[in-house]
C-alpha positions as CSV (number, residue, x, y, z in Angstrom):
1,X,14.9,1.3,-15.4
2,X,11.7,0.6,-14.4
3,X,8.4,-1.0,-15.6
4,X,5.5,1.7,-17.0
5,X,2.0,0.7,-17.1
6,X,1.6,0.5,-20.5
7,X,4.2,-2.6,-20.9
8,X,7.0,-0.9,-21.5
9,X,10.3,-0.1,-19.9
10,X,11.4,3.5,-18.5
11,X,14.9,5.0,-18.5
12,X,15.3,8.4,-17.2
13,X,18.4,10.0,-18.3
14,X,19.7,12.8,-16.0
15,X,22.2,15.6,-16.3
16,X,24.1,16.3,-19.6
17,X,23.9,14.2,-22.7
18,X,27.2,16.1,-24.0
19,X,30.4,14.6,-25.8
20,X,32.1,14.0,-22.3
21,X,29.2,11.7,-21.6
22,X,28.3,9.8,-24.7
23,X,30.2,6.8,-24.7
24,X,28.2,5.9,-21.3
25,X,24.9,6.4,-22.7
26,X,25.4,4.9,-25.9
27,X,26.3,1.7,-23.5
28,X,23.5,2.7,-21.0
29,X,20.7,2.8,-24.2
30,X,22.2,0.0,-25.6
31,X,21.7,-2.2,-22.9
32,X,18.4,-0.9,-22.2
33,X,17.0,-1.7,-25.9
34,X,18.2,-5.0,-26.1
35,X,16.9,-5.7,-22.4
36,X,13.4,-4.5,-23.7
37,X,10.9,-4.9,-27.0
38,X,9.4,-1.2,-25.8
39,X,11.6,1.4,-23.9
40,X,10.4,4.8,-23.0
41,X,13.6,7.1,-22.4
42,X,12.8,9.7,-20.1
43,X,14.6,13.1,-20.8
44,X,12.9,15.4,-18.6
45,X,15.9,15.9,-16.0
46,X,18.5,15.9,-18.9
47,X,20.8,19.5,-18.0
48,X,22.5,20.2,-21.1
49,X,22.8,18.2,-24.8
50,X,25.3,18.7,-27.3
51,X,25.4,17.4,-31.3
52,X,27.4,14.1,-29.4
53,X,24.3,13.7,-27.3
54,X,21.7,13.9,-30.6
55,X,24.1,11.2,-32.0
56,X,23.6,8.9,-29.5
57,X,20.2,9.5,-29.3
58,X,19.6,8.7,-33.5
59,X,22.0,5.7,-33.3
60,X,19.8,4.4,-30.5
61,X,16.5,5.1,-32.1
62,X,18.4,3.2,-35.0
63,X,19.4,0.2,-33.2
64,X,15.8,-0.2,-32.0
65,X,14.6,-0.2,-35.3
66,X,16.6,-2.9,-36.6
67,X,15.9,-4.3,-33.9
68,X,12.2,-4.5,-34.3
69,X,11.6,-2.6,-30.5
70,X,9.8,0.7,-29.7
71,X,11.5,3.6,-28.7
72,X,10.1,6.3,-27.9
73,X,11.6,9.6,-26.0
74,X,9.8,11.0,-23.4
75,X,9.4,14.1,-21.0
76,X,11.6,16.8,-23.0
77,X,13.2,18.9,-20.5
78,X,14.2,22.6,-21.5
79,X,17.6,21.7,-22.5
80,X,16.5,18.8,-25.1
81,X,13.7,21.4,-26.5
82,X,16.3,24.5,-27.3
């Protein structure tokens, strides 16, 4: 992770976001969201995602609500636009 000019937090997620991976990037976003009030989550080198993957990716934008913190998903590679 690392800081982004406008105040908030990056993440880049890299490779596939797939069923085989989930459980580690539900931790890995977890984390992240907790650790920060605004989190940019960079999907631009993100190789293949699955129904799992979208999952994770709602429960998280979830958690931040609740939460009160910004989420927002950034830098769609190919794979996260199909």
């Amino acid at each position: 992770m690392s800081p982004n000019p406008d105040s908030a937090v990056r993440l880049a997620l890299e490779g596939e976001m797939t069923i085989f991976q989930a459980a580690e990037i539900d931790e890995q976003l977890s984390k992240a969201i907790h650790d920060s009030e605004s989190l940019d989550v960079d999907l631009a080198s993100v190789t293949e995602l699955d129904t799992a993957g979208v999952q994770v990716m709602l429960v998280a934008q979830r958690e931040a609500r609740a939460l009160g913190h910004r989420l927002r998903w950034v830098g769609h590679s190919h794979a996260v636009l199909e």
